[in-house]
Backbone as XML, in Angstrom:
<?xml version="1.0"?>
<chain id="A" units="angstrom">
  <residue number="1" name="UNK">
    <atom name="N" x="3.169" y="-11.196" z="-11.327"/>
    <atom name="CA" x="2.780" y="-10.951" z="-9.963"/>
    <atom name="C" x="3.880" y="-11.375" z="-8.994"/>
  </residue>
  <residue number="2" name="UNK">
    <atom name="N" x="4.717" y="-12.284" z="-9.137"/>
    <atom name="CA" x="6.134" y="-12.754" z="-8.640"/>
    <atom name="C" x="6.902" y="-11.978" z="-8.370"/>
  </residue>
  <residue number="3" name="UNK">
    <atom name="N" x="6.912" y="-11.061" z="-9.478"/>
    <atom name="CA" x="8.151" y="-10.066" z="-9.290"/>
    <atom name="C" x="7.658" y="-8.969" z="-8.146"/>
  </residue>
  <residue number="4" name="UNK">
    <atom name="N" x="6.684" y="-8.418" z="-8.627"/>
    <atom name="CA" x="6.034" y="-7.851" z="-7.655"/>
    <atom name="C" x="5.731" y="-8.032" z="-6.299"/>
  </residue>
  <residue number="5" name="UNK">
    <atom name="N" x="5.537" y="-9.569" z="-5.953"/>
    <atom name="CA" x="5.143" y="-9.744" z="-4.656"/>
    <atom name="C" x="6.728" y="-9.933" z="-4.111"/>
  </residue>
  <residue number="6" name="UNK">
    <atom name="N" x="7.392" y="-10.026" z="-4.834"/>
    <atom name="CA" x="9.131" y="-9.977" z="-4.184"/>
    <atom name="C" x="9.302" y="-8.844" z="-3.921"/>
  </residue>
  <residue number="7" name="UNK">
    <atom name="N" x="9.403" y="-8.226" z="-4.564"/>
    <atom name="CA" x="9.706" y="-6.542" z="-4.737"/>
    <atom name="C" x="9.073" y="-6.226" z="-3.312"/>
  </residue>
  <residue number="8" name="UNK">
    <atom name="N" x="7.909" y="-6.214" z="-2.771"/>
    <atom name="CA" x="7.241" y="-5.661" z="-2.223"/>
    <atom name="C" x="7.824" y="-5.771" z="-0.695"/>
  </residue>
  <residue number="9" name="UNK">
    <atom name="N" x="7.733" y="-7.507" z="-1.170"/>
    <atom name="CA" x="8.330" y="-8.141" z="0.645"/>
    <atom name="C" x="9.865" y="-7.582" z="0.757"/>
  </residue>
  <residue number="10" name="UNK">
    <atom name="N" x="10.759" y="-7.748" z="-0.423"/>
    <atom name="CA" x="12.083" y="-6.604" z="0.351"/>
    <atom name="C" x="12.194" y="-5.601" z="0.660"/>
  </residue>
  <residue number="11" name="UNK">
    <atom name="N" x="11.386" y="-5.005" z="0.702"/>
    <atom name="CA" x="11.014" y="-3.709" z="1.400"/>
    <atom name="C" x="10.621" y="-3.941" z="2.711"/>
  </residue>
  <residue number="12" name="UNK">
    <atom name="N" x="10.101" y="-5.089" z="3.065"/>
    <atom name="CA" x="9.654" y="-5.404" z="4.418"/>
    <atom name="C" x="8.374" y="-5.433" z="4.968"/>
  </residue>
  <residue number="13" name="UNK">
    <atom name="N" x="7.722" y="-5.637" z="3.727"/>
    <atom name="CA" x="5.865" y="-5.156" z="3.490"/>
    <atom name="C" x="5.349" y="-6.716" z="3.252"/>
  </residue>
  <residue number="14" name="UNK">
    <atom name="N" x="4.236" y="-7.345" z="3.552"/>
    <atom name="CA" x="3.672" y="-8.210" z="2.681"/>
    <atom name="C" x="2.816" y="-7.925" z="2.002"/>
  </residue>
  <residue number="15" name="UNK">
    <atom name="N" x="2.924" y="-8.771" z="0.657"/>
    <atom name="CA" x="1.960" y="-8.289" z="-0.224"/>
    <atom name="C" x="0.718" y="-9.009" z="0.063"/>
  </residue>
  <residue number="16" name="UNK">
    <atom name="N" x="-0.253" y="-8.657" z="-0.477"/>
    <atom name="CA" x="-1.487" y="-9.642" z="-0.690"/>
    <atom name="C" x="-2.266" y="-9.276" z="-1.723"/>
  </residue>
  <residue number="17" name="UNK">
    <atom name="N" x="-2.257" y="-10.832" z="-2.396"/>
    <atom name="CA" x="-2.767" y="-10.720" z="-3.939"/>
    <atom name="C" x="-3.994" y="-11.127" z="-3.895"/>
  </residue>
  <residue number="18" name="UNK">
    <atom name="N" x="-4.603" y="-9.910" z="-4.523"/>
    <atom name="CA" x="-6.384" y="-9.785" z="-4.262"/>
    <atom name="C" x="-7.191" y="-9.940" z="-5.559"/>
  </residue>
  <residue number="19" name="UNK">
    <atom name="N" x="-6.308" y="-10.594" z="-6.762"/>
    <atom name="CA" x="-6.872" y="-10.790" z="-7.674"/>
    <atom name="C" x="-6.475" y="-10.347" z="-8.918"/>
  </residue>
  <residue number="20" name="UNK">
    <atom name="N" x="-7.799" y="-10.318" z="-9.514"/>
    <atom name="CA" x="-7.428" y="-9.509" z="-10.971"/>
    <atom name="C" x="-7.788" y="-7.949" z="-10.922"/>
  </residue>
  <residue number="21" name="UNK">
    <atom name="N" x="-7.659" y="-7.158" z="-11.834"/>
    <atom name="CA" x="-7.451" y="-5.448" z="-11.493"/>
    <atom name="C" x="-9.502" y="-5.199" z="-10.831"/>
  </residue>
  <residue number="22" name="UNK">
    <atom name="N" x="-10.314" y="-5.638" z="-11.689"/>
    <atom name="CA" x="-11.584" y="-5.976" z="-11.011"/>
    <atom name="C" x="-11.972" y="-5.923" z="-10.170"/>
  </residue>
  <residue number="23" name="UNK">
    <atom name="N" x="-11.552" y="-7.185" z="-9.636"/>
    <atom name="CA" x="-11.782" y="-7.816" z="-8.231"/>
    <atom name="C" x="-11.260" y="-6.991" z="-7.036"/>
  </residue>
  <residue number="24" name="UNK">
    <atom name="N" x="-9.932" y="-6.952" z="-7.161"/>
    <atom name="CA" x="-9.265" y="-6.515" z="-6.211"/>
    <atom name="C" x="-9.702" y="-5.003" z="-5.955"/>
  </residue>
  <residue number="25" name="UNK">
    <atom name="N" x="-9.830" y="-4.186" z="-7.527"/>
    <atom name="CA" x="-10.822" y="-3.071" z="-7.150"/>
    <atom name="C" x="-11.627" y="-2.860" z="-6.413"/>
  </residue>
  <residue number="26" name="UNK">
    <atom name="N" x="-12.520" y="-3.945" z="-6.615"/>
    <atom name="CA" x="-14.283" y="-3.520" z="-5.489"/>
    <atom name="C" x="-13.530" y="-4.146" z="-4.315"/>
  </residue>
  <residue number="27" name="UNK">
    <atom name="N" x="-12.338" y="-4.661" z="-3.951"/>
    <atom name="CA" x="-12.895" y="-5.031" z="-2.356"/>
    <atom name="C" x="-11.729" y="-4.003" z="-1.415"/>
  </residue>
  <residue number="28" name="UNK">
    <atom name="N" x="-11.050" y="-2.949" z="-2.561"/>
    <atom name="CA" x="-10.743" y="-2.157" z="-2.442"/>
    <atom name="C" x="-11.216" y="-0.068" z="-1.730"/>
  </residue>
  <residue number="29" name="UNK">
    <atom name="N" x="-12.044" y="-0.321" z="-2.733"/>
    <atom name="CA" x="-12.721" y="0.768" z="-3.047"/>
    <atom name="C" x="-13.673" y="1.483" z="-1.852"/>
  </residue>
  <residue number="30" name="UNK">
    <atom name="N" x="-14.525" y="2.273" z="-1.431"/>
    <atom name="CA" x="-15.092" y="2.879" z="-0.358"/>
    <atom name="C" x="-16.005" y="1.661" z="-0.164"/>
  </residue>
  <residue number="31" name="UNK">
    <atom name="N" x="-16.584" y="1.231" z="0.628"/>
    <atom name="CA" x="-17.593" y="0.513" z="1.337"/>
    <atom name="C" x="-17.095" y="-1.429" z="0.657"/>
  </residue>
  <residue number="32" name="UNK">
    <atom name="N" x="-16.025" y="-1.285" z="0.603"/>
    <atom name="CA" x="-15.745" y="-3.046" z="0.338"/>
    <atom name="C" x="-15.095" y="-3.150" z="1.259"/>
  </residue>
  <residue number="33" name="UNK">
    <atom name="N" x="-14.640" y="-4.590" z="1.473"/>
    <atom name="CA" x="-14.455" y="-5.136" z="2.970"/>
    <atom name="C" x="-12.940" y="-4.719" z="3.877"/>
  </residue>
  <residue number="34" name="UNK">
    <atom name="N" x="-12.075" y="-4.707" z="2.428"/>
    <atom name="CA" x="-10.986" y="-3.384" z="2.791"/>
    <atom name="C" x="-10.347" y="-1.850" z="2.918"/>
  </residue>
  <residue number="35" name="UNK">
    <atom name="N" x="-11.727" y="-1.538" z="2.984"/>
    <atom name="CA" x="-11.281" y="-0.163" z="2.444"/>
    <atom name="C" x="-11.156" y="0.664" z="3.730"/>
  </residue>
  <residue number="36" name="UNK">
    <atom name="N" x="-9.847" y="0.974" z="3.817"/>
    <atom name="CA" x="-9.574" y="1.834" z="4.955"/>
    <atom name="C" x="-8.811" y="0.558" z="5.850"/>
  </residue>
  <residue number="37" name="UNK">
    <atom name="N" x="-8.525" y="-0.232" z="5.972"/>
    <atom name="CA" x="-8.323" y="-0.836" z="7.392"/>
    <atom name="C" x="-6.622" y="-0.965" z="6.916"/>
  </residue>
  <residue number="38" name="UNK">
    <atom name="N" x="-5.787" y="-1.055" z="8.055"/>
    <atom name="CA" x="-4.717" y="-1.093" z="8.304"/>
    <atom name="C" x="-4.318" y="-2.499" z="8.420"/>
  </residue>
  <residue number="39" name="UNK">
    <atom name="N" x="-3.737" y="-3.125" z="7.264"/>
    <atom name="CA" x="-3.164" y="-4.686" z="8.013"/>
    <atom name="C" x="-1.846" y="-5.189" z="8.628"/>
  </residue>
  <residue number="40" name="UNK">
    <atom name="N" x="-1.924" y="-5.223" z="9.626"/>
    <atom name="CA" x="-0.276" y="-5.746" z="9.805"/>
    <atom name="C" x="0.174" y="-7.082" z="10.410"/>
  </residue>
  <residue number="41" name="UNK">
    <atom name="N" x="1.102" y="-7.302" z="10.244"/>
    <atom name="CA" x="1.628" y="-8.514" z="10.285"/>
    <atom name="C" x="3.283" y="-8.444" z="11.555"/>
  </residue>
  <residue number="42" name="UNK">
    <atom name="N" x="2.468" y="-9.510" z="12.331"/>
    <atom name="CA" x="3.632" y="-9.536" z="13.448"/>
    <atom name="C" x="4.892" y="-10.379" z="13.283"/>
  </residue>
  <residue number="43" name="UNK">
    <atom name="N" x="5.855" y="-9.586" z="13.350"/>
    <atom name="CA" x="7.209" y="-10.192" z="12.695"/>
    <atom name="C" x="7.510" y="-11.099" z="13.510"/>
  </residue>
</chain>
């Protein structure tokens, strides 16, 4: 997940680690608490 969450931020993105493939699924998916919303982060 290290490599990945590096990878991600040099691109200029933050990551956010939402778990295991599961988890992060349902709070993913249509009607969980992220689904659809835009997050951003003020530089």
């Amino acid at each position: 997940k290290r490599v990945v969450k590096d990878l991600i931020e040099s691109f200029g993105f933050a990551a956010i680690d939402l778990g295991g493939l599961v988890t992060g699924g349902r709070i993913q998916q249509a009607g969980g608490p992220l689904a659809g919303l835009d997050l951003l982060v003020a530089a």
